[in-house]
C-alpha positions as a Python dict, from the first residue, in 0.01 Angstrom:
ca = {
    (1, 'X'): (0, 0, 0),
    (2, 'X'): (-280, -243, -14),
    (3, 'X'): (-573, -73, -152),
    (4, 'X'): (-796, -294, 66),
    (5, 'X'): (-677, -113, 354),
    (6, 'X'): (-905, 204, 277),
    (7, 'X'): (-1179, -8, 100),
    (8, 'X'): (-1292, -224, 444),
    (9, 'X'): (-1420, 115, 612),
    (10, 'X'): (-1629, 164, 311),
    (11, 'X'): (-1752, -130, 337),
    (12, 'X'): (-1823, -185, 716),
    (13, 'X'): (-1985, 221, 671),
    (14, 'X'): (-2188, 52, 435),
    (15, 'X'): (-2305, -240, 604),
    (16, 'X'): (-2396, -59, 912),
    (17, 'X'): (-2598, 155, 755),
    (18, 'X'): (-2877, -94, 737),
    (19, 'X'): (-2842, -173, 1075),
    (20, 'X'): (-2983, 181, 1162),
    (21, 'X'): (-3287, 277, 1336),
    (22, 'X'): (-3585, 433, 1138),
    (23, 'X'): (-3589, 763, 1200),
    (24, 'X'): (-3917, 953, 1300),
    (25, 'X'): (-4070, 1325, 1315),
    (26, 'X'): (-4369, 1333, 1398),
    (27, 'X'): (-4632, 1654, 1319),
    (28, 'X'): (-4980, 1716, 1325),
    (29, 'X'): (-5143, 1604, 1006),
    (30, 'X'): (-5405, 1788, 773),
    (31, 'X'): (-5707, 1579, 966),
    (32, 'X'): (-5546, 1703, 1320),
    (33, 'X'): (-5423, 1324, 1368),
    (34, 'X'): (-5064, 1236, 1468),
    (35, 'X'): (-4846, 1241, 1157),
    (36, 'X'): (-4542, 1111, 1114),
    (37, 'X'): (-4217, 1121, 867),
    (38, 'X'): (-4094, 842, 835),
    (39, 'X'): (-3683, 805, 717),
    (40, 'X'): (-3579, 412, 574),
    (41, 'X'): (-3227, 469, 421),
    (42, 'X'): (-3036, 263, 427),
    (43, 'X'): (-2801, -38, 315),
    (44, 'X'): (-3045, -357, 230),
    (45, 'X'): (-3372, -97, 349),
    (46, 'X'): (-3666, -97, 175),
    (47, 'X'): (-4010, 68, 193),
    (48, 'X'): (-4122, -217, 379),
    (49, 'X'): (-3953, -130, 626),
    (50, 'X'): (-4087, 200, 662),
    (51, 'X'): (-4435, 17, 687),
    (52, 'X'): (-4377, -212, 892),
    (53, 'X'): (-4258, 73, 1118),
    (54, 'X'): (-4624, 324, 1026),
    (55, 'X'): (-4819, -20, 1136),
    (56, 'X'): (-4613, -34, 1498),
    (57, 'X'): (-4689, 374, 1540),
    (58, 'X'): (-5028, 357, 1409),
    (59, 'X'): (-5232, 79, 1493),
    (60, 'X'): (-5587, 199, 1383),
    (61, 'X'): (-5393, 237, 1023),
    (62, 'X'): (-5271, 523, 876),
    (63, 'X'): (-5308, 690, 534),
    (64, 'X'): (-5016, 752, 318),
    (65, 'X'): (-4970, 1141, 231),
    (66, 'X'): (-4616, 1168, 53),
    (67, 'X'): (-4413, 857, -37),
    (68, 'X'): (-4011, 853, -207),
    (69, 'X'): (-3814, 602, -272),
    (70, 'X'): (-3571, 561, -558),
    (71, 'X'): (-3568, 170, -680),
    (72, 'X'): (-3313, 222, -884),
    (73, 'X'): (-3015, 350, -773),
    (74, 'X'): (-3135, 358, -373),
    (75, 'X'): (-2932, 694, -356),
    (76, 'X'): (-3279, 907, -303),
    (77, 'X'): (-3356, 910, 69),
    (78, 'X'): (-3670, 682, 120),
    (79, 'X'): (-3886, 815, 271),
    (80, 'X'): (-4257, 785, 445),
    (81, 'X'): (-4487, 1032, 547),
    (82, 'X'): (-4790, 916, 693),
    (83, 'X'): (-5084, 1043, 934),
    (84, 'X'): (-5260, 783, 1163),
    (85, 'X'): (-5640, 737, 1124),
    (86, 'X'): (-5859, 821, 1441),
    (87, 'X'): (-5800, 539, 1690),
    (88, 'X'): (-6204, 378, 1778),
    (89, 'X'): (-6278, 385, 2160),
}
């Protein structure tokens, strides 16, 4: 049997995987501000990604509180967890 056969799901699994949506929990942060937890993994994901994403959900800014992300093997979850800064009215 052509070991190809069982490869291409791999593969297409893999793919896809980038094509996912950010997931997001949010919480109330430390400063009483909406907080949020931000997950990026992901096939061809990177932390920019989860920025880009704490910019669209935040946009007074946001400080960073807890930040992961494995560069190396991109096996660790990455992940962002942010709270949003006070928005100015």
């Amino acid at each position: 049997m052509n070991p190809s056969i069982f490869l291409l799901p791999i593969a297409i699994a893999i793919l896809a995987s980038g094509c996912l949506p950010i997931r997001t929990q949010s919480f109330t942060g430390p400063n009483e501000q909406s907080a949020y937890t931000l997950q990026c993994s992901g096939f061809g994901r990177d932390m920019a990604d989860c920025e880009k994403k704490a910019a669209k959900l935040c946009p007074a800014g946001y400080s960073t509180l807890v930040q992961n992300a494995d560069t190396v093997t991109g096996i660790t979850p990455k992940t962002l967890t942010i709270e949003c800064y006070p928005e100015i009215e």
